[in-house]
N, C-alpha and C positions, 0 to 999 in steps of 0.2 A: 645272199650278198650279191649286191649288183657290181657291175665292171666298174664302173666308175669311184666306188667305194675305194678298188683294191687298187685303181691307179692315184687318187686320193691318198692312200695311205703309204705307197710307195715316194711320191713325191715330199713327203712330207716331212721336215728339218728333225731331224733326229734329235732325240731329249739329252742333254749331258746326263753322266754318269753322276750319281748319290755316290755320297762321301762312301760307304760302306760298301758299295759295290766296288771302288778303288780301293781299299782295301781286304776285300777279297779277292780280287786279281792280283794285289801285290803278292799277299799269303800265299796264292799256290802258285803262283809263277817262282815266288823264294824257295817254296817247300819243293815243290818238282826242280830245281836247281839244287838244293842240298841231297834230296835223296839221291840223284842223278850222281854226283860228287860219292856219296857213299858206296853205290852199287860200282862205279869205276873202282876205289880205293879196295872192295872188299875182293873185289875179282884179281885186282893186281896181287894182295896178298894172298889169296887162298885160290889160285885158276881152278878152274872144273880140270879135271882128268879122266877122261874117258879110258 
């Protein structure tokens, strides 16, 4: 691959997101928010005791 390819490719207008890849950024940016929410709630009820 020549330089010019890769500064080519660099400058080059980024493609919008397909409907289904905005929906799987939604999915786990929700799912890593609710589990996050659960791991807080399960810690405050049951703390580790060393």
């Amino acid at each position: 691959m020549s330089q010019t390819d890769i500064k080519d490719e660099i400058n080059a207008a980024p493609e919008p997101l397909l409907p289904i890849e905005k929906k799987l950024i939604g999915w786990s940016l929700g799912l890593g928010i609710v589990l996050l929410v659960v791991l807080i709630a399960v810690n405050h009820f049951v703390p580790i005791k060393l």
